[in-house]
C-alpha positions as CSV (number, residue, x, y, z in Angstrom):
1,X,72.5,51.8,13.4
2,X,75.9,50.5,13.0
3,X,76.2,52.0,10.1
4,X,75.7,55.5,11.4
5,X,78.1,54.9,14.7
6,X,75.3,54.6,16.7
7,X,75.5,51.0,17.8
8,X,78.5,48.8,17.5
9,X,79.2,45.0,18.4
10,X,80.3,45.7,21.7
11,X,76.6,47.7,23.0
12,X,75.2,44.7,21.2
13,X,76.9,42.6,23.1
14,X,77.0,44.6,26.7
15,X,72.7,44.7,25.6
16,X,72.3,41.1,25.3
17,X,74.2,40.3,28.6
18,X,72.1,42.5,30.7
19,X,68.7,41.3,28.8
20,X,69.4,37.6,29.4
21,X,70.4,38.7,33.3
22,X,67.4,40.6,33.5
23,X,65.3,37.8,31.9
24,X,66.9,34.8,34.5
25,X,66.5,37.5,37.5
26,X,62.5,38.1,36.4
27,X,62.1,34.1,36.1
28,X,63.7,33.2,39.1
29,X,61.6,36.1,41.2
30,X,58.3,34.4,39.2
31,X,59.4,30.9,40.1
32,X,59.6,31.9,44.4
33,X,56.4,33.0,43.7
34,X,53.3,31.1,45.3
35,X,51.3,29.0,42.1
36,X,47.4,30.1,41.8
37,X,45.2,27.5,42.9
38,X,44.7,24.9,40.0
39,X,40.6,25.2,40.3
40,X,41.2,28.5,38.7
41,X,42.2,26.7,35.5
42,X,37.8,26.8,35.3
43,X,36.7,29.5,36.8
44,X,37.9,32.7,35.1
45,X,37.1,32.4,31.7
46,X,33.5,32.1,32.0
47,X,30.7,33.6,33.5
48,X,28.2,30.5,33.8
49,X,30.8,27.7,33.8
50,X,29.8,25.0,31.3
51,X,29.1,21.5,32.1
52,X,32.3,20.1,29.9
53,X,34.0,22.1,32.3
54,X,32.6,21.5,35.4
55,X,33.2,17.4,35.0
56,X,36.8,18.1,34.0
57,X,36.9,20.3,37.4
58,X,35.7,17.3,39.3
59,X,38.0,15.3,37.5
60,X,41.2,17.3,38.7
61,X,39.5,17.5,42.5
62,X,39.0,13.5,42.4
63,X,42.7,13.0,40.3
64,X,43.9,15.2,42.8
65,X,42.5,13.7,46.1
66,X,44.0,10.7,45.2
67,X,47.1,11.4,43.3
68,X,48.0,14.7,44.8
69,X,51.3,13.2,46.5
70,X,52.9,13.0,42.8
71,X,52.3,16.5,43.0
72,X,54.2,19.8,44.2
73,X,50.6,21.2,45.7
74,X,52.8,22.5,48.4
75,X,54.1,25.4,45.9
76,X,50.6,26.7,45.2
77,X,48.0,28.7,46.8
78,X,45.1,27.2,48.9
């Protein structure tokens, strides 16, 4: 392209400016953005869950009942 005249190290740079702004503006929309409930983690990948799965489901509810002040739960969905 730069060879032809049809990009030079200025567009390239003007480009990568506007990607990276665009790229930090998406995150930072994505980030105000409520979390999905963490019992999703289990339940959209299978039809019939499994039972590995439905222990380490538990698990989280139980971890989470008792350690859920170490957590940001506050920034998900209910």
């Amino acid at each position: 392209l730069a060879r032809r005249g049809w990009w030079d190290e200025q567009q390239e740079q003007a480009w990568r400016k506007s990607s990276r702004k665009m790229v930090l503006e998406a995150f930072e929309q994505a980030e105000r953005e409520p979390k999905p409930p963490p019992h999703l983690l289990f339940s959209d990948v299978y039809l019939e869950m499994p039972p590995r799965l439905r222990r380490q489901r538990e698990e989280l509810e139980r971890h989470l009942e008792t350690y859920g002040e170490h957590y940001p739960l506050q920034h998900f969905q209910k």
